[in-house]
C-alpha positions in Angstrom: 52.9 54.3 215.1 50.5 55.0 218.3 52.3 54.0 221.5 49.3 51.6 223.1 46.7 54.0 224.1 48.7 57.2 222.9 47.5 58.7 219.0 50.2 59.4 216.6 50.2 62.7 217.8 50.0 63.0 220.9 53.5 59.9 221.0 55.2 63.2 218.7 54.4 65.7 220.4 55.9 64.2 223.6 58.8 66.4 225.2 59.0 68.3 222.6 58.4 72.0 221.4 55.3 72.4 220.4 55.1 76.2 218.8 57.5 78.7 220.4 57.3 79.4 224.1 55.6 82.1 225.2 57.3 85.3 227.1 56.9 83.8 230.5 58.0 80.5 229.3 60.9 81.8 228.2 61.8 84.6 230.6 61.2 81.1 233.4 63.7 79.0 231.8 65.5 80.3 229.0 67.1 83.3 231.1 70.6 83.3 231.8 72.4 83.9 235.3 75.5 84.8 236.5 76.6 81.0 237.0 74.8 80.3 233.4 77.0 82.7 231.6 80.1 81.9 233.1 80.0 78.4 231.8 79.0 79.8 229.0 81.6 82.2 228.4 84.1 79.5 228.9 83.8 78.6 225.4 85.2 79.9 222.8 83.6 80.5 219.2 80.1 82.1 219.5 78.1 79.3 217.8 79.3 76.9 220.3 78.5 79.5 223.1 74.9 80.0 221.7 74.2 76.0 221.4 75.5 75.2 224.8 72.8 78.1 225.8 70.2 76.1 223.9 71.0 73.1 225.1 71.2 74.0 229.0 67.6 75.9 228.3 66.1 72.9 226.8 67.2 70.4 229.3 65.1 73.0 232.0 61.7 73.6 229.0 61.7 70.1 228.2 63.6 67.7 230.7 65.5 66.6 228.1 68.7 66.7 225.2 67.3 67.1 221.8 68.9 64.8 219.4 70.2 67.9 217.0 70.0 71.1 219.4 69.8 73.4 216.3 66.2 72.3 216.2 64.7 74.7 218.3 62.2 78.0 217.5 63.9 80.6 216.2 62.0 82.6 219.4 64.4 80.4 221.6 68.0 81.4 219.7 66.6 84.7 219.0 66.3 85.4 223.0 68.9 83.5 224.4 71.8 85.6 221.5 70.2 89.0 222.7 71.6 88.1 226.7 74.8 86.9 224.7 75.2 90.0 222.7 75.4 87.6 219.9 74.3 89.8 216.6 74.4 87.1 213.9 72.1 84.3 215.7 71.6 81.9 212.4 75.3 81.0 213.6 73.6 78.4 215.7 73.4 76.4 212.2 77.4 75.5 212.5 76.5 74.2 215.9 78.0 70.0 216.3 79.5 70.4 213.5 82.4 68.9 215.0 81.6 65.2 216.4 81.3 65.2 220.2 80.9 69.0 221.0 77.2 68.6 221.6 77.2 65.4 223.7 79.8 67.3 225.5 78.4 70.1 226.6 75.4 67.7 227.3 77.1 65.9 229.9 78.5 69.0 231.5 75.0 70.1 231.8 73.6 67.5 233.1 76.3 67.7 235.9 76.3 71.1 236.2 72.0 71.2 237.0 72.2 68.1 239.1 70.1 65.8 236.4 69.2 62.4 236.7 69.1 59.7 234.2 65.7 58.0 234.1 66.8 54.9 234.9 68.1 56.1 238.3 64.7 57.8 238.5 62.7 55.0 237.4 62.4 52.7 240.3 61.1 56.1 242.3 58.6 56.8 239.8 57.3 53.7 239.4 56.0 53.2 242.9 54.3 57.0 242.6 52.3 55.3 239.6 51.7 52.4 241.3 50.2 53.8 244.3 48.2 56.6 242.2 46.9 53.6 240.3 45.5 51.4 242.9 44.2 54.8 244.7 42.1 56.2 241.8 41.6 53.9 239.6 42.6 56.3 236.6 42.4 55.3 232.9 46.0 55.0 231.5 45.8 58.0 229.3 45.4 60.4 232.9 47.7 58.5 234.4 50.1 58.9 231.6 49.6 62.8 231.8 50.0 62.6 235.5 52.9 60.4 235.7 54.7 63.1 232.9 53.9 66.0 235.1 55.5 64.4 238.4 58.4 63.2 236.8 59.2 67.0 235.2 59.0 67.6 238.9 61.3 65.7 239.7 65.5 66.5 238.5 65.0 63.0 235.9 65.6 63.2 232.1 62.6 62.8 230.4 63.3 59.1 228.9 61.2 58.1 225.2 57.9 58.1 225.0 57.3 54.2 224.6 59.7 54.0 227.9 56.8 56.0 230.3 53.8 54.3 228.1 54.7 51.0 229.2 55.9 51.3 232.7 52.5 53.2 233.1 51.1 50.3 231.7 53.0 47.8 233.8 52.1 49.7 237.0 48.2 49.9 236.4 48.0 46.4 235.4 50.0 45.4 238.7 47.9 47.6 240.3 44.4 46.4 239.6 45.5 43.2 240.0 46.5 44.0 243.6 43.2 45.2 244.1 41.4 42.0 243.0 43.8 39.7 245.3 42.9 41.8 248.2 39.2 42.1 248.4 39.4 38.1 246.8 41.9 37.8 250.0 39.0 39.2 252.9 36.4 36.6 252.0 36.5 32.8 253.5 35.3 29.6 251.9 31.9 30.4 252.6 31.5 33.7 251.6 33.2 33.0 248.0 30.6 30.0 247.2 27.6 33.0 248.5 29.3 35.0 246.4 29.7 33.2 243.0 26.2 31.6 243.6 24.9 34.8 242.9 25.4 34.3 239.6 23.5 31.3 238.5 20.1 31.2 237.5 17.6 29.7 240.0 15.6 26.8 238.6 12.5 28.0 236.5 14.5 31.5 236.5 15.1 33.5 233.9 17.5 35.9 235.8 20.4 35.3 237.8 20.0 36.1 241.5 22.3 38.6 241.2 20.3 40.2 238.7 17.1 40.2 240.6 19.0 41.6 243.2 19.8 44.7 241.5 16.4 45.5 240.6 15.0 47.9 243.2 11.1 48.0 244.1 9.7 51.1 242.8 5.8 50.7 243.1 4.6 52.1 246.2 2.3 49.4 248.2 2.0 47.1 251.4 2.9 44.0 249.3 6.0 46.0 247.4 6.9 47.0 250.8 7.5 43.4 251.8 9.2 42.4 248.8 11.7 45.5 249.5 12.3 44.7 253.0 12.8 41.2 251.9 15.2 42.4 249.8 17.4 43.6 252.2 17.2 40.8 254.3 18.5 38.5 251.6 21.0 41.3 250.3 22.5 40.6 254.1 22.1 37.4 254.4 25.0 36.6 252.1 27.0 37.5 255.0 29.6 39.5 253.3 28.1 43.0 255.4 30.9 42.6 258.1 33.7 42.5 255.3 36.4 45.4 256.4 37.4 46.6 253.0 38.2 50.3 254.4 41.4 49.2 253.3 40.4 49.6 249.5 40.1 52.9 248.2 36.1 54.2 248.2 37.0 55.3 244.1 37.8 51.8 243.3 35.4 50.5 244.8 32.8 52.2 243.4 34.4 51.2 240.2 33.8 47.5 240.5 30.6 47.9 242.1 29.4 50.1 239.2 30.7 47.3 236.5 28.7 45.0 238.6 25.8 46.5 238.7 25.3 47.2 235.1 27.3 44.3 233.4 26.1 41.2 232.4 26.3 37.8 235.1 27.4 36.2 232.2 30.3 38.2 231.1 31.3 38.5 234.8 31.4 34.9 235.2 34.0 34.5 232.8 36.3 36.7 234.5 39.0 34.8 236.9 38.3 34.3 240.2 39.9 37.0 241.4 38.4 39.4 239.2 34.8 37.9 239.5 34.7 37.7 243.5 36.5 41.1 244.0 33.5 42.6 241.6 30.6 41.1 243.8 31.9 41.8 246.6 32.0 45.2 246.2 28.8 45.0 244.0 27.0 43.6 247.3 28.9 46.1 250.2 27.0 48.7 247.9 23.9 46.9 247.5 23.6 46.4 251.6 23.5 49.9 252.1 21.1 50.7 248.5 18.9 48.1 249.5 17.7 50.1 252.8 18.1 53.0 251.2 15.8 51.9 248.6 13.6 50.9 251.4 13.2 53.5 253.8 13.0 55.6 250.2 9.9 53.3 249.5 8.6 53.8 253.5 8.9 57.4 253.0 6.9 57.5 249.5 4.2 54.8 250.9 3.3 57.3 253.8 3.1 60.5 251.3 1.0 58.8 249.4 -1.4 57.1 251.6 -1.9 60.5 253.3 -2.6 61.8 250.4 -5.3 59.5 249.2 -7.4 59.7 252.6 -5.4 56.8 253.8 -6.7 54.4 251.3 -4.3 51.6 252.4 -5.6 51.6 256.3 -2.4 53.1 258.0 -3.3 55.3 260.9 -1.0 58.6 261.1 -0.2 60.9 263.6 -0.7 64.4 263.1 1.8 66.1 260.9 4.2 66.6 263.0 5.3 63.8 263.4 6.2 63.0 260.4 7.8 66.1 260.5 11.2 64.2 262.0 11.3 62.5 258.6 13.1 65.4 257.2 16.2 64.4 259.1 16.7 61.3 256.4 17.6 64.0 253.9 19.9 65.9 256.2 21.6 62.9 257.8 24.8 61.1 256.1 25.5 57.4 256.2 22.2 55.0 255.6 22.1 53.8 258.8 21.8 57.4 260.4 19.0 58.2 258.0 17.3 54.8 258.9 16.7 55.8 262.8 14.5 58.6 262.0 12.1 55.7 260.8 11.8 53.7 263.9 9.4 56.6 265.4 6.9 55.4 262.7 7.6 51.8 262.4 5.6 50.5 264.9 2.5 52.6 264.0 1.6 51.2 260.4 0.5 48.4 259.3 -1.0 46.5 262.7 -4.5 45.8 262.1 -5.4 45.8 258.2 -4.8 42.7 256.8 -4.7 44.5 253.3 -1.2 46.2 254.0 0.9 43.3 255.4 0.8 39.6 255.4 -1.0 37.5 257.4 1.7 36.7 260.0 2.6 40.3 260.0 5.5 40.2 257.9 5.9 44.4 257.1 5.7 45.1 260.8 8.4 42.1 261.5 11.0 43.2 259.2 10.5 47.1 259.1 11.2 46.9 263.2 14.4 44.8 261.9 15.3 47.6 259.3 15.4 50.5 261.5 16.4 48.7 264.6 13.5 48.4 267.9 12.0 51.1 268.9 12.1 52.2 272.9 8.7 53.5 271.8 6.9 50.2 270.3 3.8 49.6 272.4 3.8 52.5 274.2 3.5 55.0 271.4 -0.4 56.1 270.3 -0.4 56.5 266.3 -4.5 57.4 266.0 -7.6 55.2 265.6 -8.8 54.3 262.1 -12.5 53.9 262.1 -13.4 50.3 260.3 -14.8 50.6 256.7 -14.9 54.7 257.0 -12.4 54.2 254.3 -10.5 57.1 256.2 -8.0 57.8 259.5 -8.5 60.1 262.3 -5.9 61.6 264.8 -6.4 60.6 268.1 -3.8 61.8 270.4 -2.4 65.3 269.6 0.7 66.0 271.0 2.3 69.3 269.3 1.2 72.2 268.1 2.8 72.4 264.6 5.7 70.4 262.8 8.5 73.2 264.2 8.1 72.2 267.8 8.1 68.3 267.3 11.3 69.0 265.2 13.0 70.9 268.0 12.1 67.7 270.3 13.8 65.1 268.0 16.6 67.8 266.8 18.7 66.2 269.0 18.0 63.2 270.4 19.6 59.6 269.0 16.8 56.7 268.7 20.1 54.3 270.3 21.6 56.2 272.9 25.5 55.2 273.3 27.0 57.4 275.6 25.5 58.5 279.1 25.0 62.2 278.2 23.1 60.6 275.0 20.9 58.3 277.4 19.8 61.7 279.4 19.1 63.7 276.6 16.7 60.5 275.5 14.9 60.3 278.4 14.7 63.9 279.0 13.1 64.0 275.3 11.1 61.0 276.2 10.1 62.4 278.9 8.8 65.7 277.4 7.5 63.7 274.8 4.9 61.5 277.3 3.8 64.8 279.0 3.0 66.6 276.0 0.6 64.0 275.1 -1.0 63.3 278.3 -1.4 67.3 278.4 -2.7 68.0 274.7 -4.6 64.6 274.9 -5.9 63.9 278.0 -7.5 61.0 278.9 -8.1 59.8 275.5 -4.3 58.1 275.4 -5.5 55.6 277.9 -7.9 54.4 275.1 -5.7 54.1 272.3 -2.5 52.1 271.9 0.0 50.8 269.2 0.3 47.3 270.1 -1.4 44.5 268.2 -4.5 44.1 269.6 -7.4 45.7 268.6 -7.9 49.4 269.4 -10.1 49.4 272.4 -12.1 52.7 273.0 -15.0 53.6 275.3 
């Protein structure tokens, strides 16, 4: 009969031999020492010497007392006779013959070798489980392994099978449950009713908001552009962002946040509330960050493209190098690191032509308010974009080539904490503005990145 989530086998083959040991298996902990054989020689026929052998090399192999000790590869008796000088080793047949001599020699083992009964040990081992549970999230079958191979590292009898299959099941179950009540326990009143609004269908929907929400904008266009930054303003309007949950494993919850970004609203709405809040919770904390991501991913491919099309949407670029920078995004850890690289560009797209933002200049609006305000905004000059040429022109050159604008931004923070930060800023700033005015002249007095027209002589 299969213990839970343990085959047939695999519950018979529990602490027990399975084949004979090999040579360094037995040489580890079927060799005798000097304190070994003088308990052994203390008794007194040599089939009883031979079984207590067994038995006090089984209890190290196997953390354990076989039920009949005579049960053992014939490797085992064969070895453990040649260090007793035993020549006949079948003897080990009249082994516990006599009622008691086994369980004896048992219990003066298990003195002896300083071995623990499991339920000493259990209390001990189950916290191990507990906290390796709520940690990794493990499915019980590797936590099953796991929990064997600590407690054979620990001086505890192995106990029965079914004994370790359901405290590892008792442990998991308490353990995911304390996950639930935690992250359920960080939201207030208002964030929970956000939350579980997110899965009912909007009036003349067909999806659930949630749903939509998952579904990132692929198609690279002004409009698309909106609808992604848009995205990510109503991803953190939900105001579950500022949520600590550093105090929940990053492998659990990726976990939940996983099941709720594939699963079905339906099916997690008929979870308990526990359940249900804990899994968009961390389903949103991911989709704050993938949202931008997602973004700035789109930003990145929108420029690409446009340049490569002659600028057919009306964006005006600076020369290559400065673009360059946008490397860093790929280089960069967290999202919000990778998103300052974008503030360099976000105030040169997207001003005049109505055809690549809305007409109260909604990409402009919210992609300052993804990447944060630029120091440069207004001051910066992206290029001129001759109307209906159906192309872009540089205007200002600053660099030379894409390896000197690099070793400009290389090191220099869009927002400046610290005071060294500030001075490398304004030194790079600095360097910046005179590079321009040099490689430029006075064309940058003719050209500017604010929203009114471009004005030119």
């Amino acid at each position: 009969m299969p213990v839970e989530f343990l085959s047939d086998e695999q519950a018979a083959g529990f602490a027990s031999f399975q084949g004979a040991p090999t040579r360094t298996e037995l040489e580890k902990y079927f060799f005798l020492d000097d304190a070994d054989r003088e308990a052994i020689e203390s008794k007194r026929r040599d089939h009883n010497r031979l079984g207590f052998a067994v038995q006090l090399g089984v209890a190290r192999f196997l953390r354990r007392f076989l039920p009949d000790p005579r049960q053992v590869p014939v490797e085992v008796v064969d070895y453990l006779a040649q260090q007793l000088g035993i020549t006949d080793a079948s003897c080990i047949t009249l082994y516990g013959q006599r009622d008691g001599t086994a369980r004896s020699h048992a219990g003066e083992i298990e003195e002896a070798d300083g071995w623990v009964a499991f339920p000493e040990g259990e209390a001990d081992l189950a916290q191990w489980i507990a906290a390796r549970a709520f940690t990794t999230g493990e499915g019980p079958k590797a936590l099953f392994d796991a929990a064997v191979v600590e407690l054979r590292a620990r001086p505890v009898l192995m106990p029965g099978v079914h004994q370790v299959a359901r405290l590892v099941a008792r442990e998991r179950e308490k353990a995911t449950m304390r996950l639930w009540d935690t992250l359920h326990g960080l939201l207030n009143g208002g964030q929970r009713r956000a939350l579980a609004e997110l899965l009912d269908v909007p009036a003349g929907g067909r999806i659930s908001t949630l749903e939509r929400l998952r579904r990132p904008v692929m198609k690279a266009s002004g409009p698309q552009m909106d609808k992604a930054l848009e995205r990510v303003a109503e991803i953190a309007a939900l105001g579950v962002a500022q949520v600590d949950v550093s105090v929940i494993p990053p492998r659990r919850m990726a976990g939940l946040w996983r099941y709720g970004m594939d699963g079905k609203a339906t099916l997690i709405d008929r979870h308990g509330e526990e359940r249900k809040l804990a899994t968009l919770l961390a389903t949103v904390v991911h989709l704050t960050a993938r949202s931008v991501d997602d973004a700035l991913d789109l930003l990145d491919l929108l420029i690409a493209t446009s340049r490569q099309a002659g600028s057919e949407l009306g964006i005006s670029f600076l020369s290559p190098a400065r673009i360059a920078p946008l490397t860093v995004r790929r280089q960069s850890g967290p999202w919000r690191a990778r998103a300052r690289t974008y503030d360099r560009i976000a105030a040169d797209i997207c001003r005049d032509d109505p055809r690549t933002r809305g007409a109260d200049g909604t990409w402009s609006r919210w992609t300052s308010e993804l990447v944060g305000r630029s120091p440069r905004a207004g001051a910066d000059a992206p290029g001129h974009s001759p109307r209906g040429t159906g192309r872009s022109v540089p205007a200002v050159r600053c660099f030379e080539n894409a390896a000197e604008a690099a070793a400009l931004a290389r090191d220099v923070l869009n927002v400046p904490v610290t005071a060294a930060q500030r001075r490398v800023r304004a030194a790079a700033d600095t360097r910046y503005a005179r590079l321009c005015r040099e490689r430029s002249g006075t064309l940058l007095d003719h050209v500017t990145a604010s929203r009114s027209p471009v004005t030119s002589t």
